[in-house]
Legacy VTK file of the C-alpha trace (Angstrom):
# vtk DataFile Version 3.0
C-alpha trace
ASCII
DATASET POLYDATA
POINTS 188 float
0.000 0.000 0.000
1.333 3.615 -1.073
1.474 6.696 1.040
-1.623 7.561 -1.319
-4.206 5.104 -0.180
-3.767 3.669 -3.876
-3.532 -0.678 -3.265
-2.916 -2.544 -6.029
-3.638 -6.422 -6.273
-5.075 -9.487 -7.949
-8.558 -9.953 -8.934
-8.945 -12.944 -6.575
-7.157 -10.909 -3.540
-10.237 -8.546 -3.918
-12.678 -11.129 -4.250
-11.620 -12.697 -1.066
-11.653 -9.100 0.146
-15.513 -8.151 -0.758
-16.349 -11.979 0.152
-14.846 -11.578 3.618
-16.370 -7.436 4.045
-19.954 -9.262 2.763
-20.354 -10.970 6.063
-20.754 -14.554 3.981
-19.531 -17.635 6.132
-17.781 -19.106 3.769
-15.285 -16.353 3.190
-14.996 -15.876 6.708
-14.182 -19.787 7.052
-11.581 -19.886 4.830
-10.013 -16.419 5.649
-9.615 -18.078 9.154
-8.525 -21.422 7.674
-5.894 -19.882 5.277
-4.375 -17.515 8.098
-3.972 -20.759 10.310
-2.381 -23.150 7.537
0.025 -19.530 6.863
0.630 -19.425 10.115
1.967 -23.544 10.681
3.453 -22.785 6.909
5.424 -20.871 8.650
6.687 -22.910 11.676
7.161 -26.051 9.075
9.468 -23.992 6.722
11.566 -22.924 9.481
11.650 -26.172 11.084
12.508 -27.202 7.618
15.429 -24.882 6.564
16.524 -26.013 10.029
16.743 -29.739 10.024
17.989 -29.346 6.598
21.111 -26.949 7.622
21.613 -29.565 10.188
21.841 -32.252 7.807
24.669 -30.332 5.915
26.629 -29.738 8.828
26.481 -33.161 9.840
27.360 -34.020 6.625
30.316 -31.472 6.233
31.348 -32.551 10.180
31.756 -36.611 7.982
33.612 -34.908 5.137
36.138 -33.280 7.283
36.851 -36.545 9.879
37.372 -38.662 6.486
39.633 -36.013 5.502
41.799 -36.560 8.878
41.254 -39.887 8.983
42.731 -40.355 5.359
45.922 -38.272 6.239
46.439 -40.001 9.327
46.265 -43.693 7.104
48.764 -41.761 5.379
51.237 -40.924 7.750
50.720 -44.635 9.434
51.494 -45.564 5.885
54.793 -43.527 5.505
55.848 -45.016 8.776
55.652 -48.356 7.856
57.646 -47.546 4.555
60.027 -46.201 6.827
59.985 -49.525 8.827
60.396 -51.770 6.180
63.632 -49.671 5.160
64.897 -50.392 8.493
64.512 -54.007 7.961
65.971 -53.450 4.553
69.068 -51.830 7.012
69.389 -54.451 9.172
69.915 -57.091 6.231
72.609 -55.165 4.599
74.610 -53.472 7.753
74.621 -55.364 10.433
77.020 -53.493 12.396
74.190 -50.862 12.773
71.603 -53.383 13.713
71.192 -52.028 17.442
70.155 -48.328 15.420
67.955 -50.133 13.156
65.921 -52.127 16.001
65.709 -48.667 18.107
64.410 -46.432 14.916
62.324 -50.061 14.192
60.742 -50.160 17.120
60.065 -46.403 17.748
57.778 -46.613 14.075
56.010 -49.753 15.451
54.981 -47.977 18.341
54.024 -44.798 16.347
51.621 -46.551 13.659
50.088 -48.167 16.668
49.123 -44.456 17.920
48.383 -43.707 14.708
46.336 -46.323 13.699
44.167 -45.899 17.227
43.879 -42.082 16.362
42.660 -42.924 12.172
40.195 -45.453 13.254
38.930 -43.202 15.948
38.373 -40.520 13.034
36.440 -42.825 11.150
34.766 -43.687 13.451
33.414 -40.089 14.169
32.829 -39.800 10.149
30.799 -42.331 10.191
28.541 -41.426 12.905
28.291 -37.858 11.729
27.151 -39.295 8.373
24.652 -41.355 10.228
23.458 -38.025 11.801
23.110 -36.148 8.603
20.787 -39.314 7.117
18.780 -39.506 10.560
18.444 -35.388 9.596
17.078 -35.878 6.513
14.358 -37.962 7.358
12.073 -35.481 8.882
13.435 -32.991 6.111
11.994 -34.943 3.712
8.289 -35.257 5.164
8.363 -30.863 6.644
8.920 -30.523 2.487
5.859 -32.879 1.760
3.622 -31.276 4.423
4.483 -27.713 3.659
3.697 -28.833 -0.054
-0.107 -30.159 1.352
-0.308 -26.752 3.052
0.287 -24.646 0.019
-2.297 -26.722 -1.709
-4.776 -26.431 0.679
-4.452 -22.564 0.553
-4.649 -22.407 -3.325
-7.517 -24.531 -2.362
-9.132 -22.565 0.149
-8.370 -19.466 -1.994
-9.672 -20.761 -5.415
-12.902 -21.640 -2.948
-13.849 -18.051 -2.955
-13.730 -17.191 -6.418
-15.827 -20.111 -7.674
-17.634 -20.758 -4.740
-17.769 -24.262 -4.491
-18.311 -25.794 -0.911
-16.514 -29.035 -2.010
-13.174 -26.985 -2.611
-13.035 -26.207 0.440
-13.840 -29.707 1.694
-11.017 -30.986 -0.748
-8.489 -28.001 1.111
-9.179 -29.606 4.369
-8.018 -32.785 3.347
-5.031 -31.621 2.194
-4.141 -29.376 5.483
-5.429 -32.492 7.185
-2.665 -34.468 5.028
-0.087 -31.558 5.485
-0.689 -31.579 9.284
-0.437 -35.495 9.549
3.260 -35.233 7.880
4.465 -32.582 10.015
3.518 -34.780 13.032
5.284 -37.733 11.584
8.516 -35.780 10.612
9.575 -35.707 14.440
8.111 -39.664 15.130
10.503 -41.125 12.827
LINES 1 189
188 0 1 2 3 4 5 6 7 8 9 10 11 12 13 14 15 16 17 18 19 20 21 22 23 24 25 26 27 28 29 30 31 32 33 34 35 36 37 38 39 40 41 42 43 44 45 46 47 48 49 50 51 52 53 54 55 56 57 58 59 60 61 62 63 64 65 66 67 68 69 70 71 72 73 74 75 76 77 78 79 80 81 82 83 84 85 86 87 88 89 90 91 92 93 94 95 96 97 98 99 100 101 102 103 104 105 106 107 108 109 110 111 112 113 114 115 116 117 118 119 120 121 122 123 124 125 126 127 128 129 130 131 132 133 134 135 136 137 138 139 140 141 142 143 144 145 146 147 148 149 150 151 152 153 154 155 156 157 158 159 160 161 162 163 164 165 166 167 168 169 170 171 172 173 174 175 176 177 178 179 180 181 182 183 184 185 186 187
């Protein structure tokens, strides 16, 4: 609306306008009914956008611990290079052997501490994967109940310009549909 008083808008916003202003039930019905579904539109986009940025999170959480995990396997990989070149050693100088052993030894016990800390880091990848699918799950069914909500308000809407009791009748169903899948998304 301008400074003017001048208001612009769609044939069937007026419609729903003069409907509502004419005192009819019907428009007063579905004015309340599409301000209610609006309303829990509302709460299941947010609830939405959230679950889904927590799914992506989770997800980027897995990405990163499979990134640390991988360079640890590397580095537990470089040390047992390194300690099969000390047995390599210990075959051709002998007079070194007691050097060999200690350095041997010393990369033994540092791919065990390795090898605890990569499969640790897996380990945490693979739970925050599981987190990010456990996520999605209730993402999924918010985005099918918001869908049965914006039907059932085209609905509802479409119910005042033509009138017809059994549009409205079809809207409930659908907002009864939406409302059902917006429970479910947090049972699961």
């Amino acid at each position: 609306m301008s400074d003017h008083g001048f208001h612009v808008h769609g044939a069937h916003e007026h419609e729903v306008e003069h409907q509502a202003h004419n005192g009819t039930n019907l428009a007063q019905y579905v004015a309340m009914f599409t301000a209610i579904l609006s309303a829990c539109g509302a709460v299941i986009s947010y609830q939405g956008s959230a679950t889904q940025t927590e799914a992506m999170m989770s997800k980027n959480d897995a990405v990163l611990k499979k990134a640390e995990a991988t360079d640890q396997w590397s580095f537990y990989q470089s040390k047992s290079s390194k300690g099969h070149l000390m047995e390599l050693a210990l075959d051709l100088d002998p007079k070194h052997a007691e050097q060999y052993r200690a350095k041997l030894a010393k990369y033994e016990s540092d791919k065990n501490e390795i090898k605890t800390k990569a499969e640790a880091l897996d380990n945490d990848a693979k739970k925050a994967e599981e987190q990010s699918e456990r996520l999605m799950g209730p993402h999924h069914r918010l985005a099918e109940s918001m869908t049965f909500t914006q039907i059932a308000i085209a609905l509802a809407s479409i119910t005042i310009l033509t009138r017809k009791r059994w549009l409205f009748i079809v809207a409930g169903v659908s907002a009864a549909a939406g409302l059902v899948l917006w429970g479910l998304a947090f049972m699961s």
